[in-house]
N, C-alpha and C positions, 0 to 999 in steps of 0.2 A: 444481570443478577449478581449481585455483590459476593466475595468469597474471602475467607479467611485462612490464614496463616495455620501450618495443624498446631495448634494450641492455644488459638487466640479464643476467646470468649465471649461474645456477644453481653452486651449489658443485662438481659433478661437470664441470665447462666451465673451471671455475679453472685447473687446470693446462697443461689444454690452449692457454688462453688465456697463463700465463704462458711455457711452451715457445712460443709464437708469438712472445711480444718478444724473450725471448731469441734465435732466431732473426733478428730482426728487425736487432735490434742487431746480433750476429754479423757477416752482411750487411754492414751501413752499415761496422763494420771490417776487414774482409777482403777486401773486392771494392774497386774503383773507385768513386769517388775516394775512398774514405775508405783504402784501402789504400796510395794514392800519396802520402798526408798525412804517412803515417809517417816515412821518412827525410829528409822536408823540417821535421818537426818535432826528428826527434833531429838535425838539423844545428843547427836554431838553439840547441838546448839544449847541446849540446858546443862553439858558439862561445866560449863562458866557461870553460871547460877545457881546450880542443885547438883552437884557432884554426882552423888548417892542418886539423884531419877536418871540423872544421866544416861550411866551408868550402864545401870538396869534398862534404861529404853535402848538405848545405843546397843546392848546385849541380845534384849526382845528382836530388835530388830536386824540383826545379822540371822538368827537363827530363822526367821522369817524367810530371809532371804534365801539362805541356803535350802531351809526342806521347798520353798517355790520353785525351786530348779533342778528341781531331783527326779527321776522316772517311778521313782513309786508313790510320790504326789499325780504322776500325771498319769498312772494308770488307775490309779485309787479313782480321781474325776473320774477318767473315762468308762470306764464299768456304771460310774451312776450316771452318765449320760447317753450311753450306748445300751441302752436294755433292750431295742427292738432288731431281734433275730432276720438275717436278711430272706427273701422268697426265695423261693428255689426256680431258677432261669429253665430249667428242663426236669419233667413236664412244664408246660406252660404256664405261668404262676396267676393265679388268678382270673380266668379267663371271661368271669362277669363284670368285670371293671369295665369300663368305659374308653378310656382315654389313659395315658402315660404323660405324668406332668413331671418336668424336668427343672427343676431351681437355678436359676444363675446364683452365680457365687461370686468372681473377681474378674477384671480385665487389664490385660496389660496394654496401657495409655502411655506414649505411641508404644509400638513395637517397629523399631525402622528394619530388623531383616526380612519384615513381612508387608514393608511398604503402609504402613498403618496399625488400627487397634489389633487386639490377639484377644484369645481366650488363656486365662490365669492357669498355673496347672490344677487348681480346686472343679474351675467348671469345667476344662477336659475333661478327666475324671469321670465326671455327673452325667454330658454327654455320651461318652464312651458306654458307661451302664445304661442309659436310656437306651443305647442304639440295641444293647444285647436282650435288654425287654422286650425290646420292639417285634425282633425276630424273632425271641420265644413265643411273645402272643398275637404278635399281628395289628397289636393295638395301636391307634393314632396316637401321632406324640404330639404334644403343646409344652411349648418353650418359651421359658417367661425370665423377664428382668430389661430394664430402661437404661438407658444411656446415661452414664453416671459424667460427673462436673470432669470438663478436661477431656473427656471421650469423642470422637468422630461417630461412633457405631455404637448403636443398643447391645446388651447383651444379648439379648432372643435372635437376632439379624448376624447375629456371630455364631452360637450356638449353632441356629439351623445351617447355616454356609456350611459350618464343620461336620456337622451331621449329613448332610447331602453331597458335597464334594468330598469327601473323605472319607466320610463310612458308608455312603451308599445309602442312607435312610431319608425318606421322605418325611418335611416338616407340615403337620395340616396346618397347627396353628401358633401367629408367636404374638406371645403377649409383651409389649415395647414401651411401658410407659409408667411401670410400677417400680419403686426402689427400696422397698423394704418387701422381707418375707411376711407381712403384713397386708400390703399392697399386692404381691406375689398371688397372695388368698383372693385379696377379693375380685380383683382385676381377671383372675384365670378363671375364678367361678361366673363371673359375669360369661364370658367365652363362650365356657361348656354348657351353661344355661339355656343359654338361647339356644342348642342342638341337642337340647335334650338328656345331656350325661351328667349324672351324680354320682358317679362312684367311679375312685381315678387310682392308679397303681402312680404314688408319688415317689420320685426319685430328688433324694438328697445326701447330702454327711451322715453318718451314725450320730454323730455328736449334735450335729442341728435338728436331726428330724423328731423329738421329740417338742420340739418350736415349733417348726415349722404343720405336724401335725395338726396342732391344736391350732392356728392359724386357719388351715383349710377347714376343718370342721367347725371354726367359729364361722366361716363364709359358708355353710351349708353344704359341702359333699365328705361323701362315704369316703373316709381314707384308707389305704390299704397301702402301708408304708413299704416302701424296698429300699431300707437304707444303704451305706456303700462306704468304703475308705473310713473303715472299722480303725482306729487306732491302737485299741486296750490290748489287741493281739500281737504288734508290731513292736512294744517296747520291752525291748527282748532283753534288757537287763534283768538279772536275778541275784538274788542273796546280796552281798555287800556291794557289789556292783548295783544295786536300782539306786544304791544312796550315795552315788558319785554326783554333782552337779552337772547338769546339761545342759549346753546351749536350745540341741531341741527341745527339750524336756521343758525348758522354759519359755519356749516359742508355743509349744502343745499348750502348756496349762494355764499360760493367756488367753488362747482361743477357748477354752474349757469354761474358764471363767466368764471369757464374755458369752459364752452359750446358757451357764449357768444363770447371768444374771439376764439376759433376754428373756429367760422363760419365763421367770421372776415378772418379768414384767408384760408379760403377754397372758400370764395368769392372773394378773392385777387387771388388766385391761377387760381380759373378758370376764369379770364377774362385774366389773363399773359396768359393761355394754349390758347386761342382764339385768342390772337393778333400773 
């Protein structure tokens, strides 16, 4: 049986791999900061032709820049993307649900002090609270997310390893072949379906799980969200201090944005699936 180098790619991974950079890139120009670069860039280049738009855009676009990188731009997002209150782990939080679905989020491709892939610190994280669900209700966990371009290991096959060699918790079921929380929906509902569960205690980001929500219920189960790794709390700048620029602050409110404009389009999508 033929083996590969860890990083090598089989030609059927090719494209998948190049929709990843593309992707990638995308990203890097559409969201923050690469987004806010634009009209500070078309200022300086209209300085030699329009002084006066110049000017003015090259101006728009500094200020652009700076409130993108400030903590009170990126707690302002996070309040309007973290509206769901987390369940309470004791008493047992919902103890009609079904199942406990857990999101993959990142993987670190390779990790050599771990001899291969790893779990990103976003879906430790996600695991870590699933496992504290788990013990509060007792409920089966399903663990979902596919082997992303450049990966040895699925995320769900990583997921549950950490879940079961490390914290102790048995994985029932891992969903391995979905790459979007889109796919996440429908691939997990397929799962649960067939054993009879429609109503699942979903474990995600505060930030994501208003996505990912609408996601599971456009695939037909009862959600009963327990979101986790709340941001709006943690950015503990105040008064003239939120209006300092921040590298995290600007790392946050790219991920903000891209949550923001996911849902945008996940709201778009399920009213096309409707009509």
């Amino acid at each position: 049986m033929p083996t590969s180098r860890p990083g090598t790619r089989w030609p059927a991974e090719r494209p998948a791999a190049a929709r990843a950079g593309v992707a990638v890139v995308l990203k890097s120009l559409l969201l923050p900061p690469g987004l806010l670069l634009w009209p500070l860039a078309a200022g300086l280049i209209l300085l030699a032709f329009a002084p006066g738009a110049g000017v003015a855009l090259t101006a728009a676009g500094a200020v652009m820049l700076y409130v993108g990188s400030t903590p009170a731009t990126a707690r302002w997002l996070a309040r309007r993307l973290e509206t769901t209150p987390p369940v309470a782990a004791d008493p047992p939080a919902e103890p009609a649900a079904g199942a406990i679905v857990v999101l993959g989020g990142e993987l670190r491709c390779p990790a050599p002090e771990y001899g291969g892939d790893t779990l990103a610190p976003t879906t430790l994280e996600r695991v870590r609270y699933g496992a504290v669900l788990h013990r509060a209700t007792g409920l089966p966990v399903l663990v979902t997310g596919g082997r992303p371009p450049g990966c040895q290991s699925s995320e769900a096959a990583l997921m549950a390893g950490v879940l079961e060699r490390e914290l102790g918790v048995e994985t029932c079921w891992r969903e391995e072949h979905s790459r979007t929380t889109w796919e996440n929906a429908q691939q997990a509902a397929a799962v649960l379906g067939e054993r009879g569960i429609g109503r699942i205690l979903l474990v995600t980001h505060a930030m994501h799980m208003q996505r990912a929500a609408r996601a599971f219920r456009r695939a037909g189960l009862e959600v009963v969200s327990a979101p986790m790794g709340f941001t709006a709390g943690h950015l503990y700048q105040r008064g003239a201090a939120a209006w300092l620029p921040s590298a995290t602050a600007q790392h946050l409110i790219a991920d903000l944005a891209y949550e923001w404009l996911g849902g945008l389009h996940y709201r778009l999508r399920s009213r096309s699936s409707a009509t």
